[in-house]
N, C-alpha and C positions, 0 to 999 in steps of 0.2 A: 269630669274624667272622660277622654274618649276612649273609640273604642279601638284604636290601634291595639296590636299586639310586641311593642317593642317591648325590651328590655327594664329600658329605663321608668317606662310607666305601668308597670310591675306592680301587683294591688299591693300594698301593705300592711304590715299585720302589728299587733299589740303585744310589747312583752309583757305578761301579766305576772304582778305580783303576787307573790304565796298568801294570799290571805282569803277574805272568805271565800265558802263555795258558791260559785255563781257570780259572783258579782266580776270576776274575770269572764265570762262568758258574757255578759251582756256589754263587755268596755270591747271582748272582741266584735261582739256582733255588730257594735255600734260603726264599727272602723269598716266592717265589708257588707254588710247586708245589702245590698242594691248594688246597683251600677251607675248609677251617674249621678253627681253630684247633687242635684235637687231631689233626689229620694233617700240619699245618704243627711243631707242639711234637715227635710221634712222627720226623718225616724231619729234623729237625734235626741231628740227631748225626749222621747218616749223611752231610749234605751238608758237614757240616764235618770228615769225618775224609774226605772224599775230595779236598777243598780242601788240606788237612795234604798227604796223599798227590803231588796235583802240586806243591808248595811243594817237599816233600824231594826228588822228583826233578829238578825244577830246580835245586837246588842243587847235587844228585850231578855234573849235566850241566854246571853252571858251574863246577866244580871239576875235572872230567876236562878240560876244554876250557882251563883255564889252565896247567893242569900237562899239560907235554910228555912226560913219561916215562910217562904215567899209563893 
């Protein structure tokens, strides 16, 4: 990405879907956190194994919370 200031290269943003909390925040941060592409390709993996991270515990947490014994 350079560093003009035109129109057309305009950062971009994420529509996030309604669903967990947080895991929209990390698919944004993944899309702006840095500025030039080799730091945005570098934090890629890390924004999406932390995205994974609250998915499985949202899961954990909907699965204790339907089962009663649990």
């Amino acid at each position: 990405m350079s560093r003009s200031s035109h129109n057309s290269k305009a950062r971009r943003s994420v529509r996030k879907k309604p669903e967990i909390e947080g895991v929209g925040l990390a698919t944004q941060a993944r899309h702006v956190f840095g500025r030039t592409e080799k730091i945005l390709r570098r934090n890629r993996k890390l924004w999406v194994r932390l995205g994974n991270k609250r998915r499985r515990q949202y899961a954990k947490d909907t699965i204790r919370s339907e089962m009663p014994g649990v």
